[in-house]
C-alpha positions in Angstrom: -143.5 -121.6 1.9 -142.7 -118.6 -0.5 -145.7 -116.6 -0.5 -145.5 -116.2 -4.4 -145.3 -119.4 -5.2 -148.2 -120.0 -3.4 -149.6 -117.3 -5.9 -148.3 -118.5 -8.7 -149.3 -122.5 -7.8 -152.7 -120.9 -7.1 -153.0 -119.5 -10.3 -151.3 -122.1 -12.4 -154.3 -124.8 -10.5 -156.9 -122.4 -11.2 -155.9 -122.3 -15.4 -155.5 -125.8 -15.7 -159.0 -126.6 -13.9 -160.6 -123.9 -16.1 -159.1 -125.6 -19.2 -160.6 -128.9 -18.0 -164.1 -129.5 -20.5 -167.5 -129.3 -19.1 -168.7 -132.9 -17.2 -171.7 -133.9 -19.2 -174.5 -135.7 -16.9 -175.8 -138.9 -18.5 -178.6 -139.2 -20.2 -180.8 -141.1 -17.8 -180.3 -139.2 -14.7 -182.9 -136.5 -14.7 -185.0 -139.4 -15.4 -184.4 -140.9 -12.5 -184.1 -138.1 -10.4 -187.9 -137.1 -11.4 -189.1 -140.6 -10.6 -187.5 -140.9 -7.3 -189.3 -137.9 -6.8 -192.5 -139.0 -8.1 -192.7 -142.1 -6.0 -191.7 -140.4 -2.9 -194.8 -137.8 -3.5 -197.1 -140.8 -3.8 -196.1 -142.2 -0.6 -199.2 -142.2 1.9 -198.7 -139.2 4.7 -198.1 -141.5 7.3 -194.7 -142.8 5.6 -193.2 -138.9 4.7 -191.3 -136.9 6.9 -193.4 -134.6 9.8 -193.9 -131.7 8.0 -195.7 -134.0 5.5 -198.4 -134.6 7.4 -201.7 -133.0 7.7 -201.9 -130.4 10.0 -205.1 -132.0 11.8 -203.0 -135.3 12.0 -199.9 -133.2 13.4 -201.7 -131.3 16.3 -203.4 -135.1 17.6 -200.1 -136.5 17.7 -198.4 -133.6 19.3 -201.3 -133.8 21.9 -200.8 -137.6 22.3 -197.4 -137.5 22.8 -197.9 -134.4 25.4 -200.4 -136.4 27.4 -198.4 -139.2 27.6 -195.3 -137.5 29.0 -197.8 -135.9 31.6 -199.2 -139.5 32.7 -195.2 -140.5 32.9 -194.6 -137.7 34.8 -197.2 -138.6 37.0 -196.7 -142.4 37.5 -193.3 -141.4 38.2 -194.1 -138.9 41.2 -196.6 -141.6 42.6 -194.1 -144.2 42.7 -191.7 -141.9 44.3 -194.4 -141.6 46.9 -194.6 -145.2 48.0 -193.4 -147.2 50.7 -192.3 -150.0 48.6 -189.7 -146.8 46.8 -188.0 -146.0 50.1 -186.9 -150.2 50.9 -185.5 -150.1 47.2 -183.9 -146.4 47.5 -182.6 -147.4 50.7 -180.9 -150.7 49.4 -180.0 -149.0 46.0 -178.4 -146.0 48.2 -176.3 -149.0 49.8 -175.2 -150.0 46.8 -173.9 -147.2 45.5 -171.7 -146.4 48.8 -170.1 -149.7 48.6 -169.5 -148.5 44.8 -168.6 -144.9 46.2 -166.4 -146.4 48.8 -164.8 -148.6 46.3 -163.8 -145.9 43.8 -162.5 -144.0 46.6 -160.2 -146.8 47.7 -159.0 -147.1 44.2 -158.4 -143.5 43.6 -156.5 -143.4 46.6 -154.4 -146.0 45.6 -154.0 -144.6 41.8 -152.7 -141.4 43.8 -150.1 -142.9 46.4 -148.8 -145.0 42.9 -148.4 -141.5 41.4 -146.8 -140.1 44.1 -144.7 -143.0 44.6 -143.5 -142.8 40.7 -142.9 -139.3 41.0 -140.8 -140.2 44.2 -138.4 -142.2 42.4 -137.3 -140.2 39.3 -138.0 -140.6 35.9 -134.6 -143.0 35.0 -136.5 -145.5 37.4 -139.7 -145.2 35.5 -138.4 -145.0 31.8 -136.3 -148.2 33.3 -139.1 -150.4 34.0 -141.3 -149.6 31.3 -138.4 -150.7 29.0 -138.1 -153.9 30.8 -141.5 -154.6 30.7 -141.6 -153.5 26.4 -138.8 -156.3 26.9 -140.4 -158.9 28.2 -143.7 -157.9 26.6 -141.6 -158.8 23.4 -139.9 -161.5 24.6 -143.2 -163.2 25.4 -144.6 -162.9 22.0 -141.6 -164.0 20.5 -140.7 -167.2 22.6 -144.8 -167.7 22.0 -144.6 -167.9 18.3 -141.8 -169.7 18.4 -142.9 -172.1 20.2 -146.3 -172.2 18.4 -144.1 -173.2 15.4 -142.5 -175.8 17.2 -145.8 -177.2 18.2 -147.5 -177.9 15.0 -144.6 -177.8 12.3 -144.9 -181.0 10.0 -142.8 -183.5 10.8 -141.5 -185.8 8.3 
C-alpha cells in the first residue's frame, strides 16, 4: 500500500469519527451500576473475594490450609515408606514397561513407514493418497446413493 494514502485514509477516519455526536448513556444505568454496587458491599465477608475478608479470618485460613499441605506431605512420605507401596510400585513399574515397550514398538514402526515413504518418491505418495481421496469419495457417494435408494417412497 501507498504510504500516503494510508495518511490520508488515517486522517479522513479520524474526521469522520470526530464528527460522529457524543453517545449519551441511558438514564437508568448509573442507577444500576450504584446498586449492583450496593448489594455486593452488603454481601457477608465470607461470600466477597479474599482481600474482603478480615485480616484475623485471612491469617486462620492461610494457617489451615498450610497445615493441611504439611499433614499431606506427611501421609504421603509414610505411605511411600510401607511395604504394601513397594508390591504396588513394583506392579505399577510393570505396567508401565509393557506401556514403554509398546510405544517403542510403535515408534519404531512409525519410523521404518517414514523411511519406507521417503524410499519410494514422492509421485508414489502423492499417488496413493489421491487414490485413497478417491475412494474416500467414492464411498460416501455410492453411500448416499444408496441410502436414497433405501428409503425413497415408493408409489
Amino acid at each position: 500500500m501507498d504510504p500516503d494514502y494510508e495518511k490520508v485514509l488515517e486522517a479522513e477516519i479520524d474526521r469522520q469519527l470526530k464528527a460522529l455526536p457524543e453517545l449519551m448513556a441511558p438514564r437508568s444505568l448509573a442507577p444500576r451500576v450504584l446498586a449492583a454496587l450496593a448489594r455486593r458491599a452488603s454481601l457477608p465477608w465470607y461470600r466477597q473475594s479474599w482481600p474482603a475478608w478480615p485480616v484475623p479470618v485471612r491469617v486462620l485460613a492461610l494457617a489451615i490450609s498450610l497445615a493441611l499441605f504439611a499433614v499431606f506431605c506427611y501421609a504421603g512420605w509414610e505411605f511411600s515408606q510401607l511395604p504394601a507401596f513397594a508390591v504396588i510400585s513394583s506392579k505399577l513399574a510393570g505396567v508401565f514397561s509393557a506401556i514403554d515397550s509398546l510405544l517403542n514398538t510403535v515408534n519404531v514402526l512409525l519410523a521404518a513407514l517414514l523411511l519406507a515413504f521417503k524410499h519410494l518418491g514422492n509421485w508414489v505418495v502423492f499417488g496413493s493418497l489421491a487414490v485413497l481421496a478417491l475412494a474416500y469419495v467414492m464411498c460416501v457417494g455410492l453411500g448416499s446413493v444408496y441410502f436414497r435408494l433405501a428409503f425413497a417412497r415408493r408409489s
